[in-house]
Residue, then its C-alpha position, 0 to 999 in steps of 0.5 A: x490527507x483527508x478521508x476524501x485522498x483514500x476513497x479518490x485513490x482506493x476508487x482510482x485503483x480499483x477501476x486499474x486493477x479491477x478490484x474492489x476494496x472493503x469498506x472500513x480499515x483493516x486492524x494490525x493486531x495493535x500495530x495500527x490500521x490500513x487505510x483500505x484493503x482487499x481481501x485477494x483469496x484467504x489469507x491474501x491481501x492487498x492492503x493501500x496506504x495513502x500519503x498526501x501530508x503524512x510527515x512519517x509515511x515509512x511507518x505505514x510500511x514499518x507497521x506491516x512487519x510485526x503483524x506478518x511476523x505474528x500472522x505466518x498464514x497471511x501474505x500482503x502486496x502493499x501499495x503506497x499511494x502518493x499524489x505527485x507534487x505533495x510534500x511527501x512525495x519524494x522525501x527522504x521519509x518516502x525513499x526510507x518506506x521504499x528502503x524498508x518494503x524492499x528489506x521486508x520482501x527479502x526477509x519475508x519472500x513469497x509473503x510480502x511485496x511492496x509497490x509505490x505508486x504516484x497519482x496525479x494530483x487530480x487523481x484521474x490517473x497513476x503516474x508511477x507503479x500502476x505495471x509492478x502493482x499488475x505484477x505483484x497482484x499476478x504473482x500473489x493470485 
């Protein structure tokens, strides 16, 4: 994945949603850094990880927990960005990301949700999740 993957997806769904990401990471307390973010209202975000060659795209859902557990005040709606037709696409570590995002809605309800989303490999649109990301950023505001 290259810095150019983020900023083609961050400005993809920007123009969709009609949100503006923040230049730079965000920080995880440790945990890591997300790929892009929106700061939604206080303590509310949507935070975009982008997966085009990533051999272990479930960590980028993984690593959100701990920080929510050591954050109770904050609530994220996580959107995970693929490009339809790359190797990561559908592998069992993606399915497993899908797996781990739905547990952690059920565990931390009202406090987080996940939406996978499939761009097209020109990324001139998303293919897949564009109507669930709609909802969740609905129901986060």
């Amino acid at each position: 994945m290259t810095k150019n993957d983020e900023e083609c997806a961050a400005r993809l769904i920007a123009q969709k949603t009609g949100l503006q990401f923040s230049r730079g990471h965000f920080t995880l307390d440790g945990w890591g850094k997300v790929d892009a973010f929106v700061l939604l209202k206080s303590n509310r975000y949507l935070f975009l990880e982008v997966e085009k060659g990533q051999h272990h795209s479930c960590t980028n859902v993984l690593k959100i927990w701990p920080y929510l557990e050591r954050n109770p005040q904050v609530a994220v709606v996580l959107a995970q960005a693929f490009f339809h037709g790359s190797r990561g696409c559908d592998s069992s570590r993606a399915k497993l990301g899908c797996w781990i995002g739905q547990r952690i809605e059920m565990t931390l309800r009202g406090r987080f949700s996940y939406r996978r989303l499939v761009i097209a490999s020109d990324s001139s649109r998303i293919l897949e999740g564009l109507e669930e990301l709609l909802q969740s950023l609905k129901d986060f505001v």
